[in-house]
C-alpha positions as CSV (number, residue, x, y, z in Angstrom):
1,X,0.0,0.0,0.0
2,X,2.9,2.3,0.8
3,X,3.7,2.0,-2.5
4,X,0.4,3.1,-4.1
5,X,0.3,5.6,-2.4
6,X,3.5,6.8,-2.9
7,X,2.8,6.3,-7.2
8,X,-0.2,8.4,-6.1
9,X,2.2,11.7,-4.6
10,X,4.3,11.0,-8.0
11,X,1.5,11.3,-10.4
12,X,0.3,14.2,-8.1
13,X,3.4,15.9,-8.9
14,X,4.4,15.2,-12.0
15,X,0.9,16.3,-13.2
16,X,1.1,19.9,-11.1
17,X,4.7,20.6,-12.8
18,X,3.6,18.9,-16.1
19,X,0.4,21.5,-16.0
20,X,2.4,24.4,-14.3
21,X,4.3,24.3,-17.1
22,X,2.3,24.1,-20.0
23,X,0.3,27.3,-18.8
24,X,3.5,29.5,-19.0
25,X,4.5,28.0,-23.0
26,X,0.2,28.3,-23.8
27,X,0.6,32.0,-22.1
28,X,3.4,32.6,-23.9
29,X,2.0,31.8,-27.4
30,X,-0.9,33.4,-26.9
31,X,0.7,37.3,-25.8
32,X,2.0,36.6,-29.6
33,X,-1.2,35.8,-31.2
34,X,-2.7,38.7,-29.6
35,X,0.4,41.0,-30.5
36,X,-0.6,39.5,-34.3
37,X,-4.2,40.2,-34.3
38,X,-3.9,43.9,-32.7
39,X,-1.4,44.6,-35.7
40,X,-4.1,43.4,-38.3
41,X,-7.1,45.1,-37.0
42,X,-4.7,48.4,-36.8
43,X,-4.1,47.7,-40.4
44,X,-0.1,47.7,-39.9
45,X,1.0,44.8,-42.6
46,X,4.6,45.9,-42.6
47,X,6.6,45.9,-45.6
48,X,4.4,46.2,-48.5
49,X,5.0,46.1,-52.2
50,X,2.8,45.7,-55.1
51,X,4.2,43.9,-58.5
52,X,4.0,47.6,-59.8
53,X,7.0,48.4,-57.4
54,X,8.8,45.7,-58.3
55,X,11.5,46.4,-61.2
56,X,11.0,44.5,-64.6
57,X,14.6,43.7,-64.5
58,X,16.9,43.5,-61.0
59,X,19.2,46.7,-61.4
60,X,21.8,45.0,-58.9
61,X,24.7,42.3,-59.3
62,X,23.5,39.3,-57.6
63,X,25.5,36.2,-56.4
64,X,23.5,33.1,-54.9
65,X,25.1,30.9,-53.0
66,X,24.2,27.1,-53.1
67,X,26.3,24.9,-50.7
68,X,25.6,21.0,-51.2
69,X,27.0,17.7,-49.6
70,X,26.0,14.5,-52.0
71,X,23.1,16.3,-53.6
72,X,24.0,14.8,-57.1
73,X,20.3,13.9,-57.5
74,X,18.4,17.0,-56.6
75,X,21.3,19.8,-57.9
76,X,20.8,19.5,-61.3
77,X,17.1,20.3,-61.6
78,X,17.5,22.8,-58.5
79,X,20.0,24.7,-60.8
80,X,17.9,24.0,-64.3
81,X,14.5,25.4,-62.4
82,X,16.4,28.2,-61.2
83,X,18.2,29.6,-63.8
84,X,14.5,29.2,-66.4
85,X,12.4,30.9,-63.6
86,X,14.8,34.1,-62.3
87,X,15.5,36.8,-64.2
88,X,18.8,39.9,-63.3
89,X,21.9,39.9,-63.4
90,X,23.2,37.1,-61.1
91,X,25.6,34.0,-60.9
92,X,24.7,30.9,-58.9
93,X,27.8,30.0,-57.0
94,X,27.8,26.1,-55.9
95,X,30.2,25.1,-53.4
96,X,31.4,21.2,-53.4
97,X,33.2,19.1,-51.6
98,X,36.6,18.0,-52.9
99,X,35.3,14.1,-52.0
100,X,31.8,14.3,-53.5
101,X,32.6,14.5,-57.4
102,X,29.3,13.2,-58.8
103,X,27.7,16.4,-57.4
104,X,30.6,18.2,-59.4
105,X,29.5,16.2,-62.4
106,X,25.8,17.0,-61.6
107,X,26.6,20.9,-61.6
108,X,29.3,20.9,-64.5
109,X,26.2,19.2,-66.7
110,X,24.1,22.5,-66.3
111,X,26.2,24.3,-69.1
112,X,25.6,27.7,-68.4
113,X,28.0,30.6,-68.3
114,X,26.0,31.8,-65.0
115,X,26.7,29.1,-62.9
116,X,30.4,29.0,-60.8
117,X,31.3,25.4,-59.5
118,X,33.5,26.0,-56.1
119,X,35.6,23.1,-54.9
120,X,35.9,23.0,-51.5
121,X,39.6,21.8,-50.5
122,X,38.7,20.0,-47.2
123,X,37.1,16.7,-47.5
124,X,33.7,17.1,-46.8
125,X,31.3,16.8,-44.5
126,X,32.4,19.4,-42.6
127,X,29.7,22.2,-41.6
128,X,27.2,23.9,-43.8
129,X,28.7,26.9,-42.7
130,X,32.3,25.9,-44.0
131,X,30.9,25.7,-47.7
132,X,29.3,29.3,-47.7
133,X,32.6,30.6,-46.8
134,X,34.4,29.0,-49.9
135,X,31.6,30.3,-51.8
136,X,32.1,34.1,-50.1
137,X,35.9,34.1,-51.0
138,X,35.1,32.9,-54.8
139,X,32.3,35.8,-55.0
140,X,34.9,38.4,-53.7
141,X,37.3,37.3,-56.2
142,X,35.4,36.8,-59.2
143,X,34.6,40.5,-58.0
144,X,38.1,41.4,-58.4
145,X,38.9,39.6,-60.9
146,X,35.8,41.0,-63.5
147,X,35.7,44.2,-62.0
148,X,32.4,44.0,-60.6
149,X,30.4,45.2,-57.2
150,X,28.1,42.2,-55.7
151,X,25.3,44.2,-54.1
152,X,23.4,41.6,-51.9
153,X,24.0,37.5,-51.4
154,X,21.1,34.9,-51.9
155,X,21.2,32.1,-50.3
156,X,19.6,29.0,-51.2
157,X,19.6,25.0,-50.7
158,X,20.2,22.7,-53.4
159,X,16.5,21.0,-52.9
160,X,14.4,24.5,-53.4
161,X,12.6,26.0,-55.9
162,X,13.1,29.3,-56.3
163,X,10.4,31.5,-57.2
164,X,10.6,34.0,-60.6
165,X,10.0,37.3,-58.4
166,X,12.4,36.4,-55.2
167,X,15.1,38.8,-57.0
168,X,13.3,41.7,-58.2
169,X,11.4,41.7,-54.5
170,X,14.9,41.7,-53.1
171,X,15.8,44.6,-55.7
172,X,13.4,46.4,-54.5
173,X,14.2,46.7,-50.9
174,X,18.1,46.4,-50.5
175,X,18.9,50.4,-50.6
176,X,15.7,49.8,-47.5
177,X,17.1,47.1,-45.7
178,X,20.2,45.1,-45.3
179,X,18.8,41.5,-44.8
180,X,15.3,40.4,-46.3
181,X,14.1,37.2,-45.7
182,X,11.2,35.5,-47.8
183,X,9.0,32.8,-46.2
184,X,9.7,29.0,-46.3
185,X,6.7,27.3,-47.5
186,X,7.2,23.4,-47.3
187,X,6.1,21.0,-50.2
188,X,3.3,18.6,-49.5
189,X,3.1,15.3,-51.1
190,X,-0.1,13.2,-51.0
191,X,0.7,10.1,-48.9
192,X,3.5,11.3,-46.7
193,X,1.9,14.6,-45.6
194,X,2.0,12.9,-41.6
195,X,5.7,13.8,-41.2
196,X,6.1,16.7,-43.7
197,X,2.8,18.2,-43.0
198,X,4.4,18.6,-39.8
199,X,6.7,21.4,-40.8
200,X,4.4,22.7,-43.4
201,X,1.9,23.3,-40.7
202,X,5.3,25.1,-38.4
203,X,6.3,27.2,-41.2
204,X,2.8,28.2,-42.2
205,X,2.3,29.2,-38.4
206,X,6.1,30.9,-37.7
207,X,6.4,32.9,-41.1
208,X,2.9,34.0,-41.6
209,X,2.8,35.1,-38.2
210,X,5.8,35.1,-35.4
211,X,8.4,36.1,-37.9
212,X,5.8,38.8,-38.9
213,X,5.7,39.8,-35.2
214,X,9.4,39.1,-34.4
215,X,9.9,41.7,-36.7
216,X,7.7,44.4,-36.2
217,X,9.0,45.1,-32.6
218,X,12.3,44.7,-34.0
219,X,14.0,41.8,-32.1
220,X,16.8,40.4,-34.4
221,X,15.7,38.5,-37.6
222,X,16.9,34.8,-37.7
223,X,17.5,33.7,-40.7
224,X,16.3,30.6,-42.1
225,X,19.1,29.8,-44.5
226,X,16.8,29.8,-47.8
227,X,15.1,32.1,-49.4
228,X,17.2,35.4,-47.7
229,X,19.2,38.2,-48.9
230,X,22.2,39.6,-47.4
231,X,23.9,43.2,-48.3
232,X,27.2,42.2,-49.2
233,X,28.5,45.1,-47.3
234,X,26.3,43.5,-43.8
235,X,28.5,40.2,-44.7
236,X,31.9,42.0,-45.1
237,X,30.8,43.8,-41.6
238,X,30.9,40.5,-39.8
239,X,33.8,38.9,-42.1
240,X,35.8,42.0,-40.9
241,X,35.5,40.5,-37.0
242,X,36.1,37.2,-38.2
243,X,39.3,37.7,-40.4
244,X,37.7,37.5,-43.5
245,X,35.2,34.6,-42.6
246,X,31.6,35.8,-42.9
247,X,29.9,32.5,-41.5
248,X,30.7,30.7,-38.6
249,X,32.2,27.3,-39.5
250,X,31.7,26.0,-35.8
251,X,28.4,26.1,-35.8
252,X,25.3,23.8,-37.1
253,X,23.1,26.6,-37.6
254,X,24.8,29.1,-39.0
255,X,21.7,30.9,-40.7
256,X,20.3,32.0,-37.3
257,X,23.4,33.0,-35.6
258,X,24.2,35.3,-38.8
259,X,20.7,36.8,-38.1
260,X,21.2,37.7,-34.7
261,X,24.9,39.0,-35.6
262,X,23.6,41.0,-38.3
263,X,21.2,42.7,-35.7
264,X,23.4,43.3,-32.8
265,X,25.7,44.9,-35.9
266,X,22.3,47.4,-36.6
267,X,22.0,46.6,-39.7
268,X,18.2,46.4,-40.8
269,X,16.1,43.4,-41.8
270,X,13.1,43.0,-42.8
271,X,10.6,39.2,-43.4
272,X,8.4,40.0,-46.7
273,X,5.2,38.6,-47.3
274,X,4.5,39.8,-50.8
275,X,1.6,38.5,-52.6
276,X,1.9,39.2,-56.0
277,X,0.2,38.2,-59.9
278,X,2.4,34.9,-59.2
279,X,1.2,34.5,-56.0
280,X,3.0,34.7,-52.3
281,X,7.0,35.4,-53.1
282,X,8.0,32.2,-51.0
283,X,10.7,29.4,-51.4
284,X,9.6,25.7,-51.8
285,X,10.8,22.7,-50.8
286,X,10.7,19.1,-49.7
287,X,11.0,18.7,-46.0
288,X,12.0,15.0,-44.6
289,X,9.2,12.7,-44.8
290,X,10.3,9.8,-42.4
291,X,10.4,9.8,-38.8
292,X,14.3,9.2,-38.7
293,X,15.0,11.6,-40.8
294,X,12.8,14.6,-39.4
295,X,14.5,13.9,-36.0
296,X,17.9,14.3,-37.3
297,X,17.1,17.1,-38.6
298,X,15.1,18.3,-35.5
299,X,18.0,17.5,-33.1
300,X,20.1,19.6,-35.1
301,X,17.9,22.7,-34.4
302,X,17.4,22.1,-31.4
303,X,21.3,21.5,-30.9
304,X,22.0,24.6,-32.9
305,X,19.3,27.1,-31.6
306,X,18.2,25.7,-28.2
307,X,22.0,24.9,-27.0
308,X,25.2,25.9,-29.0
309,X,23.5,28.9,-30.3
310,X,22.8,30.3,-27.1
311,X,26.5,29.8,-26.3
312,X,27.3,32.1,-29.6
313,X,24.7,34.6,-29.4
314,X,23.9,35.2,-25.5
315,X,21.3,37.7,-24.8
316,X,20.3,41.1,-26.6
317,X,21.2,44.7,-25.1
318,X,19.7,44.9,-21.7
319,X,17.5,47.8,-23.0
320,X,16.1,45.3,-25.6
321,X,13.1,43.1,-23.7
322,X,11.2,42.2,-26.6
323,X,14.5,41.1,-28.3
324,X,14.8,39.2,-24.8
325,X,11.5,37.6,-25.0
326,X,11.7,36.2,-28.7
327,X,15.7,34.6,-27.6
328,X,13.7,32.7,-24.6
329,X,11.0,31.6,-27.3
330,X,14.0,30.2,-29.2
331,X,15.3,28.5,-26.4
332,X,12.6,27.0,-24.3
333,X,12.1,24.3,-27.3
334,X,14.2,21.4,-24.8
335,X,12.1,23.1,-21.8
336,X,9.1,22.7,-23.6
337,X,10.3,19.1,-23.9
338,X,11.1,18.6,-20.5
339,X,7.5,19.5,-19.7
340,X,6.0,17.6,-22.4
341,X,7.6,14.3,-21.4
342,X,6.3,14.7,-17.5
343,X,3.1,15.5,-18.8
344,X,2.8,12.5,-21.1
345,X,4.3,10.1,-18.1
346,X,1.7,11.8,-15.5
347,X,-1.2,10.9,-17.9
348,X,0.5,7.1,-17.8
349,X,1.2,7.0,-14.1
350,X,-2.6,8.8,-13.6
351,X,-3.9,5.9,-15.4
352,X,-1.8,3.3,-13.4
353,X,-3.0,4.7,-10.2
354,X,-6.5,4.7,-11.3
355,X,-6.1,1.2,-12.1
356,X,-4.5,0.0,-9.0
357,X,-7.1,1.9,-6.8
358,X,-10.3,0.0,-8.9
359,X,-8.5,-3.4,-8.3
360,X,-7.6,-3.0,-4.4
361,X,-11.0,-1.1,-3.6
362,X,-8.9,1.8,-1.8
363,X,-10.0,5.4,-2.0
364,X,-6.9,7.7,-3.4
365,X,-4.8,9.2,-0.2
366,X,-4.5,12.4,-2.1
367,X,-6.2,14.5,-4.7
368,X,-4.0,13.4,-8.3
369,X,-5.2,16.0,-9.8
370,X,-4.4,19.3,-10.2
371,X,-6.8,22.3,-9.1
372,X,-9.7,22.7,-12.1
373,X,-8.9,25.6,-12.6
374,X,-5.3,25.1,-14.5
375,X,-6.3,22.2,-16.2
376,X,-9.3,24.1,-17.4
377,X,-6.8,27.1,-18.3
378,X,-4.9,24.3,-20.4
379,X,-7.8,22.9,-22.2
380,X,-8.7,26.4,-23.6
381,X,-5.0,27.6,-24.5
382,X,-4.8,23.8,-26.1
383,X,-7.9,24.1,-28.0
384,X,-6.6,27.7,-28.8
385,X,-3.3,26.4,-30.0
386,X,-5.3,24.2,-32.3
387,X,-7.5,26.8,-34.2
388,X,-4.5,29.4,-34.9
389,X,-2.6,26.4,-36.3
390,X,-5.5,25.2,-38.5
391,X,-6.4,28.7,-39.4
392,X,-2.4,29.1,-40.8
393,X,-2.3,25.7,-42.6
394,X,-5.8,26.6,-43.9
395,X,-4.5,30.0,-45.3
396,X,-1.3,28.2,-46.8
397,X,-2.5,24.6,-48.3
398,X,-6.0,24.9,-47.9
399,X,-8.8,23.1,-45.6
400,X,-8.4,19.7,-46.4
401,X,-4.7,19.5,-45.3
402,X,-5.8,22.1,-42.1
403,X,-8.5,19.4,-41.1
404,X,-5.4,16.8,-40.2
405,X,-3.2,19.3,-38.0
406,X,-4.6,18.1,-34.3
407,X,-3.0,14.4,-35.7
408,X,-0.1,15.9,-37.1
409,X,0.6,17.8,-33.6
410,X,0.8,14.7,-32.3
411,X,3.2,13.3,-34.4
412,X,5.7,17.0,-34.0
413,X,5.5,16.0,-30.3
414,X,6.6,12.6,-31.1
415,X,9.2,13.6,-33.3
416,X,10.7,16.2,-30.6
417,X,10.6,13.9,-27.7
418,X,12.8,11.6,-30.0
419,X,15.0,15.0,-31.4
420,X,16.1,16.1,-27.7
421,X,18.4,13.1,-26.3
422,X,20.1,13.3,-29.3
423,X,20.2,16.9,-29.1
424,X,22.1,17.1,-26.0
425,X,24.4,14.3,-27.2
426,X,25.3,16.3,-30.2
427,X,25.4,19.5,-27.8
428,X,27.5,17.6,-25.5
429,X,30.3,16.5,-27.8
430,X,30.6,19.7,-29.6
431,X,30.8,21.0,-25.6
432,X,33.9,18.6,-25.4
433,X,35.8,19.8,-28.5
434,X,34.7,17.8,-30.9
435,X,33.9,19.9,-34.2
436,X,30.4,19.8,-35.6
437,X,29.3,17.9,-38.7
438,X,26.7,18.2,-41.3
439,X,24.4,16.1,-41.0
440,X,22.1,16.4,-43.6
441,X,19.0,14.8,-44.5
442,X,18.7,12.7,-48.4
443,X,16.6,15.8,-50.3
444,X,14.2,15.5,-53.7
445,X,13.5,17.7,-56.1
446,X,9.5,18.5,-57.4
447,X,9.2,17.0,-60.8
448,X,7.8,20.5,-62.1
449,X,5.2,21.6,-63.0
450,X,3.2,18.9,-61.4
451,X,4.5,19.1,-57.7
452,X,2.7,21.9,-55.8
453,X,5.1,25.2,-56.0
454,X,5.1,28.1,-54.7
């Protein structure tokens, strides 16, 4: 009997911190929502543009920047897509590893004076980072060398599908702003849409609404590693600190840390939603569509962000609260883990109890459960949760794919229960010296036009 009873203080428990917690992340989200929805009914939309803004032509020299590790399947087509759809004056700089030549052969097939293959001299894989630096030194001396002045860098990944109007949207704002990012609108197959609807329904919800947020109260702009354009004079800022490095090869994710530097720098960014005769100006691509793969790639965000990047990027200014705030939403996502793993073993051990009371006939020695009040607060925050998610996906793929989001939350939990151990073993050995890898995931390419694009 001790022993029931003692399961019976440890569901208790477990339950209250398990609820406790929950309330503070549902809180959290919803001061964001509501800083959303004040901004639309005041009518402030930030950036806008209209196609009419938009030059025919971009006036500016252009360099995109593709880094790849065994993407001989996918680079070809990526670079083919590309260089049919976008319009300016730009060259596509590929960076590859010294060790992976059928992606060189996959990139010397696209025969096109536009396009600069980059051999990377260390044998590969070393960090995604590493790559976009050979590709910065090539771009500054092909500068020299032709006597040209790159105005802005473009980064992309070998799997996306660039749209025809990211560079003259771009064009149109670098004399505004030094760093522009686009939105990241994920590719849904029928049949796999479990796992990748998973991030289509994250991005849909983070850059149609907290990067909207993030940057109207100015707190820096992390950068999601596609779809973005950098001044080159921002890049030569932080290369200057560096000694001529403009990314940082030690870390995994290297897109938001250059976000956050590029803020604490002042230089000014800005996230575009621009909706135009082609519709929204976003990049596509496939997202992992197995388990394995998505927590991989999950435990490297969560590595990168949660853990390492906190060691590179600390906090903002102490002026800066809101800057504050949107860092701790960054970083809570191995907290939020913590929290979701007790509650998911208090609704077990809750169960267990119940059990073990109806068999032995003895009444509970203590109330399991916490006070009505904060598991009613939960439920409504929960069911909250729900309908801004499904009203995103909704807005982004349509109803039939919104209607299978309370699953697909599910399955995200899943997936970052799985992420976070190996998250903090990644974290852990990187802690102890040893230097971080690329671990990428096996990427596909749309077989265009059919495959839903942007």
């Amino acid at each position: 009997m001790q022993a029931l009873a003692g399961l019976e203080v440890a569901a208790r428990e477990l339950m209250l911190f398990a609820a406790v917690g929950l309330l503070v992340g549902g809180v959290d989200d919803l001061l964001l929502d509501l800083l959303f929805l004040i901004r639309r009914l005041l009518g402030l939309r930030g950036v806008r543009l209209t196609d009419a803004a938009l030059p025919a032509t971009p006036r500016c020299r252009v360099a995109i920047f593709v880094p790849t590790w065994r993407e001989r399947h996918v680079i070809e087509p990526m670079l083919r897509t590309l260089l049919a759809r976008v319009v300016g004056d730009y060259r596509v700089f590929v960076a590859v590893y010294q060790n992976d030549p059928d992606t060189a052969a996959a990139v010397r097939a696209v025969a096109d004076a536009r396009v600069r293959l980059v051999i990377n001299p260390h044998a590969g894989p070393t960090t995604k980072a590493d790559n976009l630096n050979q590709l910065w030194h090539a771009m500054l001396a092909a500068d020299a060398r032709e006597g040209v002045a790159t105005r802005m860098v473009v980064l992309h990944d070998a799997e996306d599908v660039a749209h025809p109007d990211e560079l003259r949207v771009f064009d149109a704002l670098i004399d505004r702003f030094d760093v522009i990012q686009l939105p990241v609108q994920p590719l849904v197959r029928d049949g796999v849409a479990l796992i990748a609807g998973t991030y289509a329904d994250a991005f849909a919800e983070s850059h149609g609404k907290t990067l909207v947020v993030r940057a109207a109260l100015g707190a820096g702009l992390p950068l999601a590693g596609v779809g973005c354009a950098i001044a080159t004079d921002a890049l030569r800022a932080i290369a200057a600190a560096r000694g001529g490095i403009a990314f940082d090869p030690g870390c995994l994710v290297e897109d938001y840390v250059a976000g956050l530097r590029l803020a604490e720098l002042r230089f000014r960014a800005a996230f575009v939603r621009h909706h135009g005769a082609r519709g929204l100006v976003a990049i596509g691509e496939f997202f992992p569509d197995t388990f394995g793969a998505a927590i991989r790639q999950k435990a490297r965000w969560m590595a990168g962000i949660a853990l390492a990047g906190w060691d590179r990027t600390g906090w903002s200014r102490p002026s800066h609260l809101l800057d504050h705030w949107m860092r701790w939403r960054d970083r809570r996502a191995l907290l939020a883990v913590v929290v979701l793993t007790a509650a998911y073993l208090a609704a077990l051990l809750y169960g267990v109890v119940l059990g073990l009371l109806a068999w032995t006939g003895r009444a509970p020695v203590t109330t399991i459960s916490p006070p009505g009040g904060l598991l009613g607060g939960n439920m409504a925050l929960l069911g909250w949760r729900m309908a801004v998610r499904v009203a995103f996906s909704w807005r982004a793929y349509g109803w039939r794919h919104a209607i299978g989001v309370p699953v697909r939350f599910v399955v995200g939990n899943a997936i970052d229960l799985a992420a976070a151990p190996l998250a903090l073993k990644r974290y852990a050995q990187t802690w102890r010296g040893a230097p971080p890898v690329w671990d990428k995931t096996d990427h596909v390419f749309p077989d265009l036009p059919e495959a839903v694009a942007p």
